[in-house]
Biopython code that builds the backbone (N, CA, C, O; Angstrom):
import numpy as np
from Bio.PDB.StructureBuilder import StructureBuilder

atoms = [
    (1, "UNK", "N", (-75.580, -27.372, -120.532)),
    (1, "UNK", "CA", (-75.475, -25.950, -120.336)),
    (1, "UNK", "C", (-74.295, -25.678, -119.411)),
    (1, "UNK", "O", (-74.204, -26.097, -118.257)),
    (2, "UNK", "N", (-73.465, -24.980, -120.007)),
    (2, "UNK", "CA", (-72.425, -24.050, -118.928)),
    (2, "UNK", "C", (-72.846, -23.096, -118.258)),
    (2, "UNK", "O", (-73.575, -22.179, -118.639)),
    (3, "UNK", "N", (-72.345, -23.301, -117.101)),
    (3, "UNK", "CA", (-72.473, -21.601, -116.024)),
    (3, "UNK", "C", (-71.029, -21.307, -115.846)),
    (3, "UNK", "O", (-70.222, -22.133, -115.417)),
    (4, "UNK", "N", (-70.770, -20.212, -116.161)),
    (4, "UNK", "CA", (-69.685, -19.264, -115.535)),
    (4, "UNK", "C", (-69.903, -18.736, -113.947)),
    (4, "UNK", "O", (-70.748, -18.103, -113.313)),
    (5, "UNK", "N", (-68.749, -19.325, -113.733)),
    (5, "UNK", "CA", (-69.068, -18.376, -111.766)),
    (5, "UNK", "C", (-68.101, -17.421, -111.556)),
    (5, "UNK", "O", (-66.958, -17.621, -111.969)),
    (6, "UNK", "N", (-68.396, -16.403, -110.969)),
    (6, "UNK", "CA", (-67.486, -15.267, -110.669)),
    (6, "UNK", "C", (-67.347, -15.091, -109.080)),
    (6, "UNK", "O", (-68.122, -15.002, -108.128)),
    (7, "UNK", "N", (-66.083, -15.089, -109.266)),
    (7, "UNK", "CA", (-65.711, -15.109, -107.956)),
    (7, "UNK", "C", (-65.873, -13.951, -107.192)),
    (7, "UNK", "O", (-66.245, -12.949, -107.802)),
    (8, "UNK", "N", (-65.644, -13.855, -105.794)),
    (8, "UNK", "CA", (-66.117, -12.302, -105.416)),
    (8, "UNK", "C", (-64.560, -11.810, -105.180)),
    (8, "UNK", "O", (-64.192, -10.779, -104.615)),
    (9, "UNK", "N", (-63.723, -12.885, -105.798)),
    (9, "UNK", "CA", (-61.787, -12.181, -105.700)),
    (9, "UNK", "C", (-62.462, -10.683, -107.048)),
    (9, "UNK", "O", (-62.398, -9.457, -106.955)),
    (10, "UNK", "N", (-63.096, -11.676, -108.253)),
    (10, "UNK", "CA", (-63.092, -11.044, -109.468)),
    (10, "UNK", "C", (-63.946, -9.944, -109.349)),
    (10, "UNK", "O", (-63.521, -8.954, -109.944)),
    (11, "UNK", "N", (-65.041, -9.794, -108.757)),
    (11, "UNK", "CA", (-65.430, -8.496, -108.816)),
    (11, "UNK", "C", (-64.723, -7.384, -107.879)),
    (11, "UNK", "O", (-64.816, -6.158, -107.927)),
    (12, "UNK", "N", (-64.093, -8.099, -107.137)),
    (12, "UNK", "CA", (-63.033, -6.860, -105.980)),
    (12, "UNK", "C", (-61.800, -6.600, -107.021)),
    (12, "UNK", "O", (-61.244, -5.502, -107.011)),
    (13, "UNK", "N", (-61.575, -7.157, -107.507)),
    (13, "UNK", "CA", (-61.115, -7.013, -108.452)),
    (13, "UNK", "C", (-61.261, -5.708, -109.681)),
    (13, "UNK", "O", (-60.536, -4.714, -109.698)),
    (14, "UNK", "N", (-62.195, -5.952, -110.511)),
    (14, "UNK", "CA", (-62.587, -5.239, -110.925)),
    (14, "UNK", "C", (-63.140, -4.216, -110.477)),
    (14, "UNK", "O", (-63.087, -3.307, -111.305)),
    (15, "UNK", "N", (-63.929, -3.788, -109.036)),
    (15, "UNK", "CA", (-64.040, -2.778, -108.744)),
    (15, "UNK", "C", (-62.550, -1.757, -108.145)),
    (15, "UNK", "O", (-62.617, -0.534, -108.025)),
    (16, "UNK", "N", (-61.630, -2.355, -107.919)),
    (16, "UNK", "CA", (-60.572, -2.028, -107.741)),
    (16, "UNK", "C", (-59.755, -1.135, -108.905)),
    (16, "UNK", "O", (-59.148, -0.111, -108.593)),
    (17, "UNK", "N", (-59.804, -1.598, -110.166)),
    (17, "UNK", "CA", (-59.407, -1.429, -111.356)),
    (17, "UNK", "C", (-60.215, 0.082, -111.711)),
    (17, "UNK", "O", (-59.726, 0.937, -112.449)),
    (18, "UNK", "N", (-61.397, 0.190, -111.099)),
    (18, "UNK", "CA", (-62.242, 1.544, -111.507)),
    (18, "UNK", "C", (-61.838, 2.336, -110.934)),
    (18, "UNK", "O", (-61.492, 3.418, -111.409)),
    (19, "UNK", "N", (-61.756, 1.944, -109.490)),
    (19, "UNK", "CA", (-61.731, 3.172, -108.570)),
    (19, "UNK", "C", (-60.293, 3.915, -108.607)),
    (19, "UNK", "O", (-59.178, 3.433, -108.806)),
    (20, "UNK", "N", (-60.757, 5.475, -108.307)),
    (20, "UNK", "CA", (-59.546, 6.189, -108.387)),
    (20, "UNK", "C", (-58.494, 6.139, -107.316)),
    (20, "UNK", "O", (-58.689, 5.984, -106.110)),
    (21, "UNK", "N", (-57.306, 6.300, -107.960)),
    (21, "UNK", "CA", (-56.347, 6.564, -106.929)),
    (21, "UNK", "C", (-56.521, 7.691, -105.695)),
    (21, "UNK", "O", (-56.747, 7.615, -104.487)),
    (22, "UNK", "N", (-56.333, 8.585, -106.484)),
    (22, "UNK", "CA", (-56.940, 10.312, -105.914)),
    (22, "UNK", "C", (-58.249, 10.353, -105.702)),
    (22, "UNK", "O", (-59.090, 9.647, -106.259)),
    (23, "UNK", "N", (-58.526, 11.624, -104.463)),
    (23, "UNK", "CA", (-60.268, 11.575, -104.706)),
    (23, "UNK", "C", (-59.179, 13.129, -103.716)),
    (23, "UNK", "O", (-58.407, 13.195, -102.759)),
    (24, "UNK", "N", (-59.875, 14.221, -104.861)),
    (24, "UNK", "CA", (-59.758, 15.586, -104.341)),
    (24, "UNK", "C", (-61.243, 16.101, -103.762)),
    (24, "UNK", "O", (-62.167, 16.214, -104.568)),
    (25, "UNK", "N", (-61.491, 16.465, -102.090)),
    (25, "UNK", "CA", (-62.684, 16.783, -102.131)),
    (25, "UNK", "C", (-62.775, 18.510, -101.754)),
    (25, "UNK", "O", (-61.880, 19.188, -101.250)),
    (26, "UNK", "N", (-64.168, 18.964, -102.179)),
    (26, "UNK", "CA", (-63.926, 20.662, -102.174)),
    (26, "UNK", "C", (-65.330, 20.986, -101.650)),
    (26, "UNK", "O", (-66.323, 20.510, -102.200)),
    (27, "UNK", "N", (-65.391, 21.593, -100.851)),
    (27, "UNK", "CA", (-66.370, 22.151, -100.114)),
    (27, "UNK", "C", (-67.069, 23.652, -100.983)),
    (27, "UNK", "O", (-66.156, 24.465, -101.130)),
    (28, "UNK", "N", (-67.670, 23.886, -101.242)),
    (28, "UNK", "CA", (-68.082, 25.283, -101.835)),
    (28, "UNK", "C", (-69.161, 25.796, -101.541)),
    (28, "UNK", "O", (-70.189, 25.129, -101.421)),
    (29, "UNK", "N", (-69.107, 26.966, -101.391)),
    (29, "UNK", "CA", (-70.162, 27.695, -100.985)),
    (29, "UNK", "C", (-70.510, 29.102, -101.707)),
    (29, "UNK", "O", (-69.911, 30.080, -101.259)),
    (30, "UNK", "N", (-71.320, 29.289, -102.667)),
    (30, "UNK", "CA", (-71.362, 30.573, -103.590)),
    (30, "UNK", "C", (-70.218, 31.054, -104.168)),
    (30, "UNK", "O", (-69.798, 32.193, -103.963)),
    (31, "UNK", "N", (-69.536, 30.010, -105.089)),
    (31, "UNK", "CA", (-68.679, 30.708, -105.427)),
    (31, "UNK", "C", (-68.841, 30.091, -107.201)),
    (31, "UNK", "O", (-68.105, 29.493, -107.987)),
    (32, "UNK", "N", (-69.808, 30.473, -107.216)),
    (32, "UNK", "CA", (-70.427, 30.656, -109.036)),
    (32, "UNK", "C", (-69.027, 30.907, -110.323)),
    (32, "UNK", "O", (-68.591, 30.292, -111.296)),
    (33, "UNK", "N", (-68.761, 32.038, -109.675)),
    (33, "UNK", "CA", (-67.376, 33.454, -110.571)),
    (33, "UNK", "C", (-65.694, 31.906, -110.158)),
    (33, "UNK", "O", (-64.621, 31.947, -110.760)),
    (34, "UNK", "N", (-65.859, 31.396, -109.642)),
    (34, "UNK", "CA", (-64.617, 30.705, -109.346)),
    (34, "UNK", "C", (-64.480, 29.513, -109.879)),
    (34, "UNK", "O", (-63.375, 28.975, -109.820)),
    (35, "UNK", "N", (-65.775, 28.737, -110.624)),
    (35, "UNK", "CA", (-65.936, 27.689, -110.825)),
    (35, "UNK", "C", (-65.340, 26.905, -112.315)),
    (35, "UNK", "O", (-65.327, 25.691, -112.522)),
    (36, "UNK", "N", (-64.825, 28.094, -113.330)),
    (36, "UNK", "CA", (-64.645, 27.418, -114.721)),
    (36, "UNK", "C", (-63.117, 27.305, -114.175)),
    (36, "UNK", "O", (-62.429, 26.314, -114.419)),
    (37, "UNK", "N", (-62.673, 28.358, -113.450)),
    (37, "UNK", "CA", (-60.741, 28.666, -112.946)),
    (37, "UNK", "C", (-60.905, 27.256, -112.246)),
    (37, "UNK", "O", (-60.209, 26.400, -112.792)),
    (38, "UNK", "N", (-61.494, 26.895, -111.399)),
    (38, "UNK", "CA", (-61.419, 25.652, -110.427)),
    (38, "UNK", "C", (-61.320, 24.910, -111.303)),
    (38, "UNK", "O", (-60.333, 24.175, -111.336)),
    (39, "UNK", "N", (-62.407, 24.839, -112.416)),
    (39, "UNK", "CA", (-62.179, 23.799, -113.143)),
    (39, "UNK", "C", (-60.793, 22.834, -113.870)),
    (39, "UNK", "O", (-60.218, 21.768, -113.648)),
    (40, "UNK", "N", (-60.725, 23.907, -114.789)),
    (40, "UNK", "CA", (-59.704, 24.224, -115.877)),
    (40, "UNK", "C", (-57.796, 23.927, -115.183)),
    (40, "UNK", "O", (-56.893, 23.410, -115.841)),
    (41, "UNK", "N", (-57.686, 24.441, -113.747)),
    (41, "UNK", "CA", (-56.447, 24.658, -113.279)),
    (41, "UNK", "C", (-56.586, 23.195, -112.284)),
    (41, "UNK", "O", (-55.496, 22.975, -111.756)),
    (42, "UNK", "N", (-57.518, 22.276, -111.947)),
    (42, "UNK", "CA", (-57.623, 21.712, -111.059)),
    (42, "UNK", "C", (-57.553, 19.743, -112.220)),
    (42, "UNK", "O", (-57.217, 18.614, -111.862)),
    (43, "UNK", "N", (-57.959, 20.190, -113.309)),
    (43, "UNK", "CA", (-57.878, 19.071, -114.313)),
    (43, "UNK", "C", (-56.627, 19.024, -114.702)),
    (43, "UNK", "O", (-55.930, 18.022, -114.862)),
    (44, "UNK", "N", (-56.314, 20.309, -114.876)),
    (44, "UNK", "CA", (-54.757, 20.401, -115.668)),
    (44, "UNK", "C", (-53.833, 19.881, -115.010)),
    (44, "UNK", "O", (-52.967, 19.247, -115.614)),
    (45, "UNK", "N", (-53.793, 19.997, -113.824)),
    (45, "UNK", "CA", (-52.908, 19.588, -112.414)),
    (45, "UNK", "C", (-53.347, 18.287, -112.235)),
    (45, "UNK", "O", (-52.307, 17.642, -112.104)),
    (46, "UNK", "N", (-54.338, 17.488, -112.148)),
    (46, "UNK", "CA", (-54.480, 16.030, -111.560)),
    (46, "UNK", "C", (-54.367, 14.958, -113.668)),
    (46, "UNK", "O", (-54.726, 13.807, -113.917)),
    (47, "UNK", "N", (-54.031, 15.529, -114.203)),
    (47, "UNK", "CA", (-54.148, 14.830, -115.179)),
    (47, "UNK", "C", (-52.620, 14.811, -115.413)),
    (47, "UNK", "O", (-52.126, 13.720, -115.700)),
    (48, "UNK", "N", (-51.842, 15.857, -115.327)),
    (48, "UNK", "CA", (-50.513, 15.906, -115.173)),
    (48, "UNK", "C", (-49.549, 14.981, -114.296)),
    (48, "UNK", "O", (-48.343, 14.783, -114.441)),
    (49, "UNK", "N", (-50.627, 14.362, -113.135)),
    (49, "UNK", "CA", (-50.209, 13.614, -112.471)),
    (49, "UNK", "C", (-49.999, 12.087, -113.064)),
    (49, "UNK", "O", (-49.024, 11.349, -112.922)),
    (50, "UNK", "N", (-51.410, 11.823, -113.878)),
    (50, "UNK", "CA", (-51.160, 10.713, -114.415)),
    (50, "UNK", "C", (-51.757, 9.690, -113.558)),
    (50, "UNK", "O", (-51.535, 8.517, -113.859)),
    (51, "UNK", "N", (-52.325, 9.896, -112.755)),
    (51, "UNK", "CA", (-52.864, 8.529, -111.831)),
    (51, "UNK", "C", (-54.489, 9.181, -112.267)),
    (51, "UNK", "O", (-54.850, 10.209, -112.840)),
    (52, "UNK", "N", (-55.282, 7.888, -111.610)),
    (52, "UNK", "CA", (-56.672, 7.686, -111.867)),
    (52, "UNK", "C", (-57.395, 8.647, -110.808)),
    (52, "UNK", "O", (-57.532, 8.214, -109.663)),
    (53, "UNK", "N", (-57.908, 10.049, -111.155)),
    (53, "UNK", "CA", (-58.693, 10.563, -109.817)),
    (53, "UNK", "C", (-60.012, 10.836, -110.086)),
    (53, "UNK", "O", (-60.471, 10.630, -111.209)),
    (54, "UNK", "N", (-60.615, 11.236, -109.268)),
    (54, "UNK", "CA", (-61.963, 12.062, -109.013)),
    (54, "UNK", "C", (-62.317, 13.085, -108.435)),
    (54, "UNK", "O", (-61.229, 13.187, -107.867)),
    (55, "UNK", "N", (-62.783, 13.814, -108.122)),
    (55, "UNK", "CA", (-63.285, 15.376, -107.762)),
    (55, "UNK", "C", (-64.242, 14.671, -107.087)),
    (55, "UNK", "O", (-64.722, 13.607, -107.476)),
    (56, "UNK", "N", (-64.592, 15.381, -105.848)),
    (56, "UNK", "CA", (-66.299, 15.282, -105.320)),
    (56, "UNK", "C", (-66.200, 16.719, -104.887)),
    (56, "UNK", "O", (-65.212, 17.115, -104.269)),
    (57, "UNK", "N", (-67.362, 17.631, -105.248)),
    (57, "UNK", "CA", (-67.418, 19.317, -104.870)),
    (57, "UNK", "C", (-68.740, 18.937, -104.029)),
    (57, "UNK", "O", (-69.603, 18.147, -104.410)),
    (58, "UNK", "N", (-68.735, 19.503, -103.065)),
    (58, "UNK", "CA", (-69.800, 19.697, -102.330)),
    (58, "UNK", "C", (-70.834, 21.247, -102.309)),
    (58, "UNK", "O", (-70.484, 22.308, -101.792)),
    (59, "UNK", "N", (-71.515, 21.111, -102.677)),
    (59, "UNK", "CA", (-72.116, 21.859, -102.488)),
    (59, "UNK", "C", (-73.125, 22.175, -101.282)),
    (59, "UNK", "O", (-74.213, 21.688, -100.975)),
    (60, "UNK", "N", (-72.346, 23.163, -100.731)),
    (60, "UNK", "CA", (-72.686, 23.486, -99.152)),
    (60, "UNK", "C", (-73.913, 24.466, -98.926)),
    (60, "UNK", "O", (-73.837, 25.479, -98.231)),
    (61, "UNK", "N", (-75.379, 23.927, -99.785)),
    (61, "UNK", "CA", (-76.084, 25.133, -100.255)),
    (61, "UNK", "C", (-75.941, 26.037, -100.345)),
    (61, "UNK", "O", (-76.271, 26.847, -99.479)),
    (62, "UNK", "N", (-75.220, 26.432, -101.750)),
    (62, "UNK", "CA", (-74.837, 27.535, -102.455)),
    (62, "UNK", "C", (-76.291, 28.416, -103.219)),
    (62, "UNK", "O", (-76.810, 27.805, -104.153)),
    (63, "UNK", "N", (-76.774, 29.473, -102.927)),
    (63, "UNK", "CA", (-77.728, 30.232, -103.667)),
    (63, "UNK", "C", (-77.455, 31.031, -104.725)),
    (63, "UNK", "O", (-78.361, 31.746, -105.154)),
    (64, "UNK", "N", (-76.269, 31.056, -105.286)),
    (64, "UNK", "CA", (-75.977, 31.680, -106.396)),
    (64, "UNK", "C", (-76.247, 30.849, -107.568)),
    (64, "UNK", "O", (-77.331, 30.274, -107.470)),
    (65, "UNK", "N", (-75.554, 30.582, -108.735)),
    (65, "UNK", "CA", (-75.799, 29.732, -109.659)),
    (65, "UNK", "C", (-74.449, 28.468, -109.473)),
    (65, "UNK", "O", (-74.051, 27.722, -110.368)),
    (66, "UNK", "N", (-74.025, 28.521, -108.273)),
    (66, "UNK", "CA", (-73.174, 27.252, -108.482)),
    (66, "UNK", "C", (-73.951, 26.362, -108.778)),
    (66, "UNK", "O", (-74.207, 26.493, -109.975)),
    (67, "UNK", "N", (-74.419, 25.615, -108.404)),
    (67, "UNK", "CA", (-75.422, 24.160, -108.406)),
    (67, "UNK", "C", (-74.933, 23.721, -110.195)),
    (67, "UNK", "O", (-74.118, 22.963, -110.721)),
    (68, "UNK", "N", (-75.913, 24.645, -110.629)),
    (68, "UNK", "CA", (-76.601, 24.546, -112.249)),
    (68, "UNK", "C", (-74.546, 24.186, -112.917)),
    (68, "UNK", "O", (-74.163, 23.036, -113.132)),
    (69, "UNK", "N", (-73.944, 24.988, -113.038)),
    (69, "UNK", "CA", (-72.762, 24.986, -113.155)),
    (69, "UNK", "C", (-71.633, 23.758, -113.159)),
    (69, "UNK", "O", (-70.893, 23.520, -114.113)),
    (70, "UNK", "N", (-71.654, 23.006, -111.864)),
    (70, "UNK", "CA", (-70.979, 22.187, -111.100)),
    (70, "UNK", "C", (-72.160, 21.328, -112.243)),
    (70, "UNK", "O", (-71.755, 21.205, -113.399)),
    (71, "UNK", "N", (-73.390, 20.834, -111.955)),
    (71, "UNK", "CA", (-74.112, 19.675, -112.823)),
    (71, "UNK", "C", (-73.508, 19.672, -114.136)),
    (71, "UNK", "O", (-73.317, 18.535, -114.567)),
    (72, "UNK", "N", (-73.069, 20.835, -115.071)),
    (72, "UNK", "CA", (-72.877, 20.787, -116.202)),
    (72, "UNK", "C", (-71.735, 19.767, -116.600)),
    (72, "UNK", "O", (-71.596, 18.834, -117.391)),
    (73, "UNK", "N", (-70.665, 20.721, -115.224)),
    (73, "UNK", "CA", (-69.151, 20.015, -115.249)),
    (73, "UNK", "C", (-69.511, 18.212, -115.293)),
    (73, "UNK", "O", (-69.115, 17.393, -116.122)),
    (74, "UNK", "N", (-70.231, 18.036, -114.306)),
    (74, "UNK", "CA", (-70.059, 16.327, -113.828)),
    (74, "UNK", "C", (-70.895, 15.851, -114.863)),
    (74, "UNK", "O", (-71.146, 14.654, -114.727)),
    (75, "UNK", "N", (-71.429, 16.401, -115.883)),
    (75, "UNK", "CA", (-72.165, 15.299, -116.727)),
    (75, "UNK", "C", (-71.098, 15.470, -118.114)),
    (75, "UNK", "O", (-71.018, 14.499, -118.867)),
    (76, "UNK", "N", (-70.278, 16.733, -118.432)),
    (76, "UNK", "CA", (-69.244, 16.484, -119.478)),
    (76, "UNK", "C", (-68.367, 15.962, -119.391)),
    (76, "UNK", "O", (-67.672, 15.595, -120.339)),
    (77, "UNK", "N", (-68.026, 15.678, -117.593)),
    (77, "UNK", "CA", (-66.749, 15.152, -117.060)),
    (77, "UNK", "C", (-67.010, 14.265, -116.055)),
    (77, "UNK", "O", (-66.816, 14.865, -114.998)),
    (78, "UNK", "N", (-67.388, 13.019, -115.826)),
    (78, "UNK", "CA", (-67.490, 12.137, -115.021)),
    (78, "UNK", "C", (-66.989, 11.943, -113.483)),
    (78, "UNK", "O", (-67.547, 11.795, -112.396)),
    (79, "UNK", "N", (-65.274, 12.040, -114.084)),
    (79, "UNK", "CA", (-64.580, 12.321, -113.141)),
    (79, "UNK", "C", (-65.099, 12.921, -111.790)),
    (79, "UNK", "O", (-64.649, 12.480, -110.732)),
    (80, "UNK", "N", (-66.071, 13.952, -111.806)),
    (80, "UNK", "CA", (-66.309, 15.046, -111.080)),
    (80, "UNK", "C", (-67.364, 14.976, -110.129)),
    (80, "UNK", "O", (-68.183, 15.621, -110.783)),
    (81, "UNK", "N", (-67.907, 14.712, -109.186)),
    (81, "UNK", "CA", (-69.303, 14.123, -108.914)),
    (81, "UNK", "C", (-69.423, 15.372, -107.679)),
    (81, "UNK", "O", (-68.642, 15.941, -106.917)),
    (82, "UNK", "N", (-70.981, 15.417, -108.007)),
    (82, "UNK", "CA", (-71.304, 16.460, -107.026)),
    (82, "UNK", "C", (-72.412, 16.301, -106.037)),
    (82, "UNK", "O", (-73.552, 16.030, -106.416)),
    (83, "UNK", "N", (-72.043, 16.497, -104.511)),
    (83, "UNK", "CA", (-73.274, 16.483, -103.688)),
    (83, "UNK", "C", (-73.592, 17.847, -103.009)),
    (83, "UNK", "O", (-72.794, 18.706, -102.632)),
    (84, "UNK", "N", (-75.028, 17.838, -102.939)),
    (84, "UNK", "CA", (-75.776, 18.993, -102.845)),
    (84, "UNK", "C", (-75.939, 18.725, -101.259)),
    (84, "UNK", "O", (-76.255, 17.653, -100.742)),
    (85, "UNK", "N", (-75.765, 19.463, -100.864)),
    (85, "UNK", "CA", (-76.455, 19.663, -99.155)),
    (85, "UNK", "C", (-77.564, 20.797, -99.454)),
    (85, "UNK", "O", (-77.420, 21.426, -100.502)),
    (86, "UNK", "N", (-78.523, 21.071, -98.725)),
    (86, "UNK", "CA", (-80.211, 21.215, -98.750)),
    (86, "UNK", "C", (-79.915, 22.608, -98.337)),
    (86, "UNK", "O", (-80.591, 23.554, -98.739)),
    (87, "UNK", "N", (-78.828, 22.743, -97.474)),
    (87, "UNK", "CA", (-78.653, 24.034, -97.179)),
    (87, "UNK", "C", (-77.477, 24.530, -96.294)),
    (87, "UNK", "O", (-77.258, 23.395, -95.872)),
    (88, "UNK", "N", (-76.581, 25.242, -95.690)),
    (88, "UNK", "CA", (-75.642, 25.929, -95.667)),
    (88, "UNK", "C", (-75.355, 25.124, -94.065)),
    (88, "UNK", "O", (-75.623, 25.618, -92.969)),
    (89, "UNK", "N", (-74.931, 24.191, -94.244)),
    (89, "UNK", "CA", (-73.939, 23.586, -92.801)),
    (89, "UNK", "C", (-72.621, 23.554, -92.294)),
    (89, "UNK", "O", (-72.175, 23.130, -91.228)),
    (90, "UNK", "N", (-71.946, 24.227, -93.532)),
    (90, "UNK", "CA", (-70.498, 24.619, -92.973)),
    (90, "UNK", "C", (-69.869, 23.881, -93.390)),
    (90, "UNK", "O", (-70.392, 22.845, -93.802)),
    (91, "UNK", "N", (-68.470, 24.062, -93.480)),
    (91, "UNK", "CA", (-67.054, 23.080, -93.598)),
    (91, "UNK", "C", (-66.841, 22.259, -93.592)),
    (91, "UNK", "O", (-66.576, 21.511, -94.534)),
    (92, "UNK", "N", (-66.884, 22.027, -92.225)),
    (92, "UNK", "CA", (-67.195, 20.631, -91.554)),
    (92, "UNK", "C", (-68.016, 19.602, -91.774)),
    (92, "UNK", "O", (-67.755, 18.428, -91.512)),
    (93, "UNK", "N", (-69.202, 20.092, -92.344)),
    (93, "UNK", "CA", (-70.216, 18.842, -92.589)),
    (93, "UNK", "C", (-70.080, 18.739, -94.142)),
    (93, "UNK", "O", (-70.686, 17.775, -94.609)),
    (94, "UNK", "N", (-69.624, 19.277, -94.762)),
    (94, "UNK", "CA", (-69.344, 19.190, -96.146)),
    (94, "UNK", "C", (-68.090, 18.546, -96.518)),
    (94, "UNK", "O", (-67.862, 18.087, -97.637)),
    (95, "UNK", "N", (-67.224, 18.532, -95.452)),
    (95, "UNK", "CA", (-66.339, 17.777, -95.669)),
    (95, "UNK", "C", (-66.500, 16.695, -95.617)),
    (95, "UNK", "O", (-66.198, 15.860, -96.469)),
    (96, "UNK", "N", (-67.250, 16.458, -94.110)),
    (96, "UNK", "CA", (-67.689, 14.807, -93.808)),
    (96, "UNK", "C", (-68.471, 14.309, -94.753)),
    (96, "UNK", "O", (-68.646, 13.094, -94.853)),
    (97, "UNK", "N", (-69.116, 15.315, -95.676)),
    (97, "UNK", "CA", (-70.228, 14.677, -97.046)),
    (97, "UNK", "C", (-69.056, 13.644, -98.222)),
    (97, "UNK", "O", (-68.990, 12.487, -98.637)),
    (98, "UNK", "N", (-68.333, 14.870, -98.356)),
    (98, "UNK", "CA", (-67.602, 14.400, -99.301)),
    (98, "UNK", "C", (-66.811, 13.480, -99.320)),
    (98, "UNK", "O", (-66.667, 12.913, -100.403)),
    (99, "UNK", "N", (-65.705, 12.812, -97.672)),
    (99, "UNK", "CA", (-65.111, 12.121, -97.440)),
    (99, "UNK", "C", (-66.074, 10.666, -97.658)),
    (99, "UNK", "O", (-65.405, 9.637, -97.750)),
    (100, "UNK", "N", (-67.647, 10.506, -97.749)),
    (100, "UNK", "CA", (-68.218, 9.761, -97.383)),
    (100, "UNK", "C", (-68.228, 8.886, -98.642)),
    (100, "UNK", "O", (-68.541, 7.697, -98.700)),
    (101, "UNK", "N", (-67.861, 9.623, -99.560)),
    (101, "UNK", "CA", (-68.525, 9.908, -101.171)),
    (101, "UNK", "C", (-66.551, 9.329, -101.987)),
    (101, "UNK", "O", (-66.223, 8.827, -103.062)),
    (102, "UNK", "N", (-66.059, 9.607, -101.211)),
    (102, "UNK", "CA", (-64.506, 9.426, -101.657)),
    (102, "UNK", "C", (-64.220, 7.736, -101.960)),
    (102, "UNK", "O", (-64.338, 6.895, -101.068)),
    (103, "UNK", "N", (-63.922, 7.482, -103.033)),
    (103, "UNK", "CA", (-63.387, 6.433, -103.035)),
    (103, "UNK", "C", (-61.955, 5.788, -103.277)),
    (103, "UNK", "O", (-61.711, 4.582, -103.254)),
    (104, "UNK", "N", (-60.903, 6.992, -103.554)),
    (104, "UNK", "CA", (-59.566, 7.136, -103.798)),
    (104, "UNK", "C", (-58.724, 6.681, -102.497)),
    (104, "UNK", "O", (-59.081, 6.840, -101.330)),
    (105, "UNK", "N", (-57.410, 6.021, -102.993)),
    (105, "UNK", "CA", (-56.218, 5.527, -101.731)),
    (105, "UNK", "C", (-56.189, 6.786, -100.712)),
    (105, "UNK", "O", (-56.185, 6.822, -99.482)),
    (106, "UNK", "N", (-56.168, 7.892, -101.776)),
    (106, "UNK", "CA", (-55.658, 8.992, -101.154)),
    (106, "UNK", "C", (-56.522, 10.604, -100.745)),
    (106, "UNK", "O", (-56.924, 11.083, -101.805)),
    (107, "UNK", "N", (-56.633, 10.880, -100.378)),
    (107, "UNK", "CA", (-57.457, 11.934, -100.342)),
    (107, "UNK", "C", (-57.116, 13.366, -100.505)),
    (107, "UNK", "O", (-55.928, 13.190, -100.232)),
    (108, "UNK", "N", (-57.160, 14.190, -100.649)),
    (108, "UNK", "CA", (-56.856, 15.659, -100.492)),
    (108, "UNK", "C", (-57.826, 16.720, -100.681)),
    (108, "UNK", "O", (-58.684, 16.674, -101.563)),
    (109, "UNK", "N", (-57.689, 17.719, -99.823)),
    (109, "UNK", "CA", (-58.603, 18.426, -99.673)),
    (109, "UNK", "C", (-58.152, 19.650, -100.175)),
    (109, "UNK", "O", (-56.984, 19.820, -100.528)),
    (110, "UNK", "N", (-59.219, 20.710, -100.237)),
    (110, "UNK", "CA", (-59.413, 22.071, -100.618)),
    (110, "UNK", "C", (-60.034, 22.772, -100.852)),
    (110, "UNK", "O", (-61.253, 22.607, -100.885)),
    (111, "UNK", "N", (-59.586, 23.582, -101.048)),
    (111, "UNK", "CA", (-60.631, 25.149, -100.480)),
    (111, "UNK", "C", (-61.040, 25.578, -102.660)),
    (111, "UNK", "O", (-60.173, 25.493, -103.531)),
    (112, "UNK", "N", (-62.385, 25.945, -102.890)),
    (112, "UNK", "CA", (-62.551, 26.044, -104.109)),
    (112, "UNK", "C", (-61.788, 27.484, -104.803)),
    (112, "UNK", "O", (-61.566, 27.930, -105.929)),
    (113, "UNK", "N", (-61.618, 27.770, -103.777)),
    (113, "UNK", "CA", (-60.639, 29.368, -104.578)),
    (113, "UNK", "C", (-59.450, 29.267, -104.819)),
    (113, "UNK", "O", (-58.666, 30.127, -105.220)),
    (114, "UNK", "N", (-59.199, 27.596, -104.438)),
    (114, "UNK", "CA", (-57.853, 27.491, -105.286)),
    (114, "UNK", "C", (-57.001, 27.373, -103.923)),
    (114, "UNK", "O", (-56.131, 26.501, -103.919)),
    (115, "UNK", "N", (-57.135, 28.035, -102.948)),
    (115, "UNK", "CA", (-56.067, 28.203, -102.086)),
    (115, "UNK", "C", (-55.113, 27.190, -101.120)),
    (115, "UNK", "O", (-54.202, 27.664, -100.440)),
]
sb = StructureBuilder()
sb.init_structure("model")
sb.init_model(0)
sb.init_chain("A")
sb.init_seg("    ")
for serial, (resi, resn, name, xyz) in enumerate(atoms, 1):
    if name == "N":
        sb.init_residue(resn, " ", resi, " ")
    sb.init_atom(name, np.array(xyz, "f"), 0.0, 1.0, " ", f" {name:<3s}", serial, name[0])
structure = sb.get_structure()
């Protein structure tokens, strides 16, 4: 019987090969009406780039219908991953959610209205 051994070069390796270059993270907070524009203008722009990225949107307990919305995006689009905070902690801790969650060389941040 043969065994194959894998080295742990080869799985750093390969996890290397997955992970994105980019990791854009976005803090949001009720902004339901902003979310297909975020979408649509925010793919168009990181795909144009041509390198490997990801989205992480935070959801900074939003009570409108973001939530439902943002789930739709990340299950048609992978790319996109979303964490829910329980309830409304601000900027700051939504940022630190998302940075946590980042796995890209590079990071960049932003505001979901585009700005």
């Amino acid at each position: 019987m043969t065994q194959t051994a894998v080295s742990t070069t080869d799985i750093h390796t390969a996890e290397q090969a997955s992970a994105p270059y980019i990791s854009v993270v976005i803090p949001l907070y009720n902004e339901e009406e902003s979310i297909p524009h975020l979408y649509e203008k925010l793919t168009e722009a990181l795909e144009a780039y041509g390198k490997p990225y990801e989205v992480i949107i935070v959801d900074d307990g939003s009570t409108d219908g973001s939530y439902p919305l943002l789930r739709q995006i990340a299950e048609k689009d992978k790319r996109f991953k979303i964490v829910r905070l329980r309830r409304n902690f601000g900027q700051t801790a939504a940022f630190a959610a998302g940075f946590d969650h980042a796995r890209g060389e590079v990071i960049i941040t932003m505001d979901a209205d585009l700005q």
